[in-house]
C-alpha positions as YAML, in Angstrom:
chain: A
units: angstrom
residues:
- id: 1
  name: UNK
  ca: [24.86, 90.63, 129.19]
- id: 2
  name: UNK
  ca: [27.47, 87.33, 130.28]
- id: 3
  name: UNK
  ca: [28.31, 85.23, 127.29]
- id: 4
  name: UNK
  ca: [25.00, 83.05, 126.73]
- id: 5
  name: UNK
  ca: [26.94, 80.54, 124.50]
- id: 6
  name: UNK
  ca: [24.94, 81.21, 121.65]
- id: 7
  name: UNK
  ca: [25.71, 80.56, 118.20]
- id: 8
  name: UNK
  ca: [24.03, 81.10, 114.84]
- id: 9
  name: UNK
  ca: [24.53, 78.13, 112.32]
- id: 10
  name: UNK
  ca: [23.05, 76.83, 108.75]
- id: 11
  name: UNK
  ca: [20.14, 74.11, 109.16]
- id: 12
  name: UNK
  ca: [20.87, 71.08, 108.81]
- id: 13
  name: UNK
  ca: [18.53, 67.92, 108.30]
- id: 14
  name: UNK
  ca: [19.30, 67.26, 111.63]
- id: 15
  name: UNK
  ca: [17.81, 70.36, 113.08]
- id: 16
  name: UNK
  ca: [14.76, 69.61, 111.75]
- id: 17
  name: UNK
  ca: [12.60, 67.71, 114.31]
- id: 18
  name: UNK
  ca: [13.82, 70.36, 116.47]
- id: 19
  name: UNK
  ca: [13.28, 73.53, 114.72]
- id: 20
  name: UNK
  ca: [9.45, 72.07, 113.71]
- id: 21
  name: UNK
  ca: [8.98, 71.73, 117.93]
- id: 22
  name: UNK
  ca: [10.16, 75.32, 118.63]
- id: 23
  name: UNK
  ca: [8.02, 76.53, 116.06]
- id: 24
  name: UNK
  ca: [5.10, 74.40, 117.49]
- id: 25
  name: UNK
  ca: [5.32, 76.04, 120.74]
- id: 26
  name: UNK
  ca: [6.04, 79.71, 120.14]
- id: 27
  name: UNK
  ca: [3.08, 79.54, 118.19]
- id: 28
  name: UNK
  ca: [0.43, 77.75, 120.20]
- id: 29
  name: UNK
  ca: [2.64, 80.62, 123.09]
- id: 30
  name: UNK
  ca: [1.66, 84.02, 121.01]
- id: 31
  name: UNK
  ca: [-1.09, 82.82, 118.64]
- id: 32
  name: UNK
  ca: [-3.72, 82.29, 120.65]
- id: 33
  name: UNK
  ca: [-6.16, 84.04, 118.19]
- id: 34
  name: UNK
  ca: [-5.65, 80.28, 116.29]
- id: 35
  name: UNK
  ca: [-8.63, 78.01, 116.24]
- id: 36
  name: UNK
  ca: [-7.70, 74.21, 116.96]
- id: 37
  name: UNK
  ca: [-8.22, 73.60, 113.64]
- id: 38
  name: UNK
  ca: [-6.65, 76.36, 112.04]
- id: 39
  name: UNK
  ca: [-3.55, 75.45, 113.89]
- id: 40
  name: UNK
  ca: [-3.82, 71.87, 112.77]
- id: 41
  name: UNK
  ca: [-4.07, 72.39, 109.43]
- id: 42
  name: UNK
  ca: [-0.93, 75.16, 109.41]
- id: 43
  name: UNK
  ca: [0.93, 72.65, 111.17]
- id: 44
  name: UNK
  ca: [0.07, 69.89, 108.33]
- id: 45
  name: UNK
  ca: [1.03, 72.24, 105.90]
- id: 46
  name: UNK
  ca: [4.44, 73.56, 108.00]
- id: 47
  name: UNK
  ca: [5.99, 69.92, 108.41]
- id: 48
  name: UNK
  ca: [5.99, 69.80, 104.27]
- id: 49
  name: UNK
  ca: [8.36, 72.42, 104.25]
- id: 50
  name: UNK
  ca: [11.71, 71.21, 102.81]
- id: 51
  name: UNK
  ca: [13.55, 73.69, 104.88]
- id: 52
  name: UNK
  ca: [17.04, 73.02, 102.46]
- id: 53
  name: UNK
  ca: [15.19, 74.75, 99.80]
- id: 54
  name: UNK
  ca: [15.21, 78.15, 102.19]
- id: 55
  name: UNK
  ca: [17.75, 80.06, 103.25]
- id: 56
  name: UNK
  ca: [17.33, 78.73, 107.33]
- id: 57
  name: UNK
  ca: [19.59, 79.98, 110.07]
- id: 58
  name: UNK
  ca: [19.26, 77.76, 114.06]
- id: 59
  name: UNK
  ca: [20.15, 79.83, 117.11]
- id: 60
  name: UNK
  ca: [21.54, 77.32, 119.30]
- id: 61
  name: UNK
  ca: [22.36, 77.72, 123.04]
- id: 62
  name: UNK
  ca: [25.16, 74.85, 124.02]
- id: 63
  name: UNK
  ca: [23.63, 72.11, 121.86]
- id: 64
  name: UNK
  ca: [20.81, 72.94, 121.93]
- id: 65
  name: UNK
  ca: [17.81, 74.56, 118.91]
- id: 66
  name: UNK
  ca: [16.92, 77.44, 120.78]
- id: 67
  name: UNK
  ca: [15.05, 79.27, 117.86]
- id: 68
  name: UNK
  ca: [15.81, 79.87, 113.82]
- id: 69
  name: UNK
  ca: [15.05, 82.17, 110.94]
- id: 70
  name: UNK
  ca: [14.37, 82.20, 107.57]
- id: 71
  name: UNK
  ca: [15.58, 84.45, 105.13]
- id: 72
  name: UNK
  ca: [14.11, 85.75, 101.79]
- id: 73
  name: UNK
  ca: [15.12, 88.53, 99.69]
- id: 74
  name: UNK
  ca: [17.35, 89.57, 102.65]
- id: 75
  name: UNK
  ca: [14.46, 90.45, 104.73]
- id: 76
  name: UNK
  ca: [13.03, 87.87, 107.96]
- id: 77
  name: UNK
  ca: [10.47, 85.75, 106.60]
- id: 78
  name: UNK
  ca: [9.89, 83.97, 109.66]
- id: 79
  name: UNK
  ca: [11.27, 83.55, 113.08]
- id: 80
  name: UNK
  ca: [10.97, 81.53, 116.15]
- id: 81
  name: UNK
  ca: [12.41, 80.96, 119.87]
- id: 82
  name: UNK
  ca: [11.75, 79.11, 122.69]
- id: 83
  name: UNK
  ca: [10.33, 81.34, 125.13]
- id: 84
  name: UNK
  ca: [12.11, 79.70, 128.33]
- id: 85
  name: UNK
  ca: [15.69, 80.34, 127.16]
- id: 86
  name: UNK
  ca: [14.63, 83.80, 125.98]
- id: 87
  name: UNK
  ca: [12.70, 85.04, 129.36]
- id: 88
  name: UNK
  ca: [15.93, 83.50, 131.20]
- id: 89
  name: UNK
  ca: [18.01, 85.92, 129.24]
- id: 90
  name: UNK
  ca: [16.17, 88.96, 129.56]
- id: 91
  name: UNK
  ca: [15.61, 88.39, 133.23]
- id: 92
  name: UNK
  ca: [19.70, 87.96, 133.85]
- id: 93
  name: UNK
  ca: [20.55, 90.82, 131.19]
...
């Protein structure tokens, strides 16, 4: 696979607006099991996270918050991409 650019950094506070909109859409993307109001009430709940309290890793293409991952106990807690940059990978690779 070419050199996508990517790079794996520590959250910031700055990555968090953007890390709280990838997570919004790969979920409403693979959860559709998720009532409305389900979703609206984990996504209440989700944007109370103090994410400097976790152990939070950004996957950034360019500039850009392509995804992140959390960390607990040395095993994934969570993890989330935007699906775009991720299907444009796999369909170059």
């Amino acid at each position: 696979m070419p050199n996508q650019n990517f790079k794996i950094e520590a959250y910031t506070d700055n990555d968090r607006e953007y890390i709280l909109n990838v997570w919004e859409k790969s979920v409403l993307a693979t959860h559709d099991f998720l009532k409305s109001t389900d979703f609206i009430e984990i996504k209440a709940l989700v944007q109370t996270i103090n994410f400097n309290d976790l152990e939070v890793y950004c996957l950034r293409q360019k500039s850009e918050v392509a995804g992140f991952i959390g960390v607990a106990e040395r095993k994934i807690g969570c993890f989330s991409y935007r699906l775009n940059i991720s299907e444009k990978v796999l369909r170059e690779s």
